[in-house]
C-alpha positions, 0 to 999 in steps of 0.5 A, spaced: 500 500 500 501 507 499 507 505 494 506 511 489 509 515 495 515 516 497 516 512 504 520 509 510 517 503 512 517 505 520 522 500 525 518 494 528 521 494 535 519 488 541 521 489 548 523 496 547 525 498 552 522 505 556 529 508 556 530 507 548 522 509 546 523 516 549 530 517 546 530 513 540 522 515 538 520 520 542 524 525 542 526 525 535 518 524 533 520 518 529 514 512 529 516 505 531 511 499 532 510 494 538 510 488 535 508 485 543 505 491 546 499 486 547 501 480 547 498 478 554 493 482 553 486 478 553 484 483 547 488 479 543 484 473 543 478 476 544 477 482 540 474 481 533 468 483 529 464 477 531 466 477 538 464 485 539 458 484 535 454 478 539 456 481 546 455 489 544 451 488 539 445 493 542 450 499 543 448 505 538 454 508 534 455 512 529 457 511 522 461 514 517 463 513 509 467 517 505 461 517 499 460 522 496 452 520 495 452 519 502 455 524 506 452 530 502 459 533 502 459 533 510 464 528 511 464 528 519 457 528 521 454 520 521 450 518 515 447 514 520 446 512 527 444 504 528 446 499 533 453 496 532 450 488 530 446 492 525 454 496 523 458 490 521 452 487 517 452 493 513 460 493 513 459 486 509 455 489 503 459 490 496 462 497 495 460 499 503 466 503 506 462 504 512 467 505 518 466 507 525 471 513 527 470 514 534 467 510 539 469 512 546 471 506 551 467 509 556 461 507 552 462 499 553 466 500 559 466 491 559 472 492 554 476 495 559 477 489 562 481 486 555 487 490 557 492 494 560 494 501 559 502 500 557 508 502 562 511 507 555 513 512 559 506 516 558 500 518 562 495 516 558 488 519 559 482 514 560 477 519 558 479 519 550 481 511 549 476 510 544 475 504 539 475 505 530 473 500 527 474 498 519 472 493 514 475 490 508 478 494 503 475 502 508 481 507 507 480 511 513 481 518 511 487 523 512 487 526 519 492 530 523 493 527 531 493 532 536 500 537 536 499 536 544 498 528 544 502 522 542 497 516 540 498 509 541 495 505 536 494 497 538 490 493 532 486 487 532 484 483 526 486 482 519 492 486 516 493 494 516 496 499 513 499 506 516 500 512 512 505 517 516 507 523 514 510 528 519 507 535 521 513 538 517 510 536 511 503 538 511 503 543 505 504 536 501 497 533 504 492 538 501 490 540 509 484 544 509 486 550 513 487 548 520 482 543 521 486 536 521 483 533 514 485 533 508 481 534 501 476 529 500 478 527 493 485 526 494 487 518 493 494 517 497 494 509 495 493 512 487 495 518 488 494 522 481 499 526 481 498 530 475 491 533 478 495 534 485 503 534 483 505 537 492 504 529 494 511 529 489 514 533 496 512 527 501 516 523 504 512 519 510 513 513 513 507 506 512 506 501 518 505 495 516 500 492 522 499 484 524 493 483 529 497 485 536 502 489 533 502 496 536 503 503 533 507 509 535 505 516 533 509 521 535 505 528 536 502 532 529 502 526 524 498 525 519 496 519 518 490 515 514 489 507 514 487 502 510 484 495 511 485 489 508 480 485 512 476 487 517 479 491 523 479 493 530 484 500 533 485 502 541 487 508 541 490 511 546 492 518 547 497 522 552 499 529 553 504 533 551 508 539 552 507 546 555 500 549 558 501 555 554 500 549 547 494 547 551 490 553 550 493 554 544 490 547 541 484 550 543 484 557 541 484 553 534 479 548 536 474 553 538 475 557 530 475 550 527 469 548 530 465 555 528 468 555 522 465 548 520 458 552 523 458 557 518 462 554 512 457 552 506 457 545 504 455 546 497 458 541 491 461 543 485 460 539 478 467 537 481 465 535 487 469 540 491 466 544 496 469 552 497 474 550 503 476 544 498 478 548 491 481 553 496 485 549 498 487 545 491 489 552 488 493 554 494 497 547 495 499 548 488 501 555 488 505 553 494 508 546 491 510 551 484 514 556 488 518 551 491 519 548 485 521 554 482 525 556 488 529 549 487 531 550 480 533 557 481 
């Protein structure tokens, strides 16, 4: 996956040391999965889309798709709310892309017993520990972590693959202002590059993730995952940095948040809305004064 971008594979550690996480990874901001992170975990045996969906089939979730018939353009509101029995039988049709971005632990408490927070040298907050859930062939869509967290991403299931590119490279990824996603139509798997020539800048790196292996990402990263089969994500969050970042993080999330209130999602012929062509154009321009910069 993701060949057509200029990539890294990320190290592959077991029995990393804190010591060595902390200099080697996280101070560098380098990504580095755990292959045994979970291993005694009962999670690893249990957890599959089977299992969750016989013991907590009735629990209401959210469900998103990346279609554009679906979502009217309006990609991070629900196109439906069912129960989680219910999601995985849509999640088996053909050509469904249906996936569960977020669902907080807190909602199925029972899940907590699976498994241990990780001595990794961060204090993980309880409260954000949340669930995503993917089926066959789903390409989640380009997200930014946090600036302020650093994510672990343990994975149960069939296999996956993880697009990582740096903060430093978000003039790259076609990044919709500071909202931490991407334009819709950008295929990171295929990318074209005639129509998005700035994905010629990225450098990133690609986890390759087996049931039980556990991902590393440092704060800032992009990051977007393909499943090849159907897959369960934990995702555990730590803080980071100064307090003075803190407000700051949240300064823009308010401003992101009413931006999205008052921005018009009306499509065009070419499937954009006005916050996605603005950004198209100004990632070209910027692509092309680099180019130029670096010739001269």
């Amino acid at each position: 996956m993701f060949k057509s971008i200029k990539h890294i594979p990320v190290d592959r550690k077991n029995s990393l040391p804190v010591s060595d996480l902390q200099v080697r990874y996280r101070r560098t901001g380098t990504p580095v999965v755990f292959g045994d992170l979970s291993k005694y975990w009962p999670a690893s045996s249990k957890w599959s889309t089977d299992y969750l969906s016989k013991s907590f089939g009735d629990i209401d979730v959210p469900v998103y798709s990346e279609q554009l018939e679906l979502n009217r353009g309006q990609r991070f509101k629900p196109i439906l709310q069912t129960n989680l029995a219910r999601f995985f039988e849509l999640q088996q049709q053909e050509g469904s892309d249906f996936r569960i971005s977020r669902l907080l632990l807190s909602q199925v408490p029972e899940l907590e017993k699976d498994f241990s927070y990780p001595r990794l040298g961060f204090d993980f907050f309880t409260r954000l520990t949340s669930l995503c859930i993917g089926g066959q062939g789903v390409l989640e869509p380009m997200r930014q972590t946090s600036s302020v967290m650093h994510t672990v991403r343990c994975h149960f299931g069939e296999r996956a693959s993880v697009l990582l590119v740096p903060a430093a490279q978000s003039q790259f990824v076609y990044a919709i202002g500071r909202s931490g996603i991407t334009v819709r139509d950008v295929d990171y798997n295929q990318p074209q590059f005639n129509k998005y020539p700035a994905l010629k800048g990225i450098q990133a790196y690609v986890a390759e993730l087996n049931d039980g292996d556990s991902l590393y990402v440092p704060p800032g990263f992009w990051h977007c995952t393909y499943y090849h089969g159907a897959g369960v994500t934990l995702v555990l969050q730590s803080a980071s940095g100064k307090l003075s970042q803190y407000f700051g993080v949240l300064g823009n999330h308010l401003v992101n948040r009413a931006s999205k209130l008052f921005e018009s999602t009306s499509i065009d012929k070419n499937g954009f809305t006005r916050a996605e062509r603005e950004a198209v154009v100004s990632t070209n321009a910027r692509f092309q004064k680099l180019l130029k910069k670096s010739k001269s």
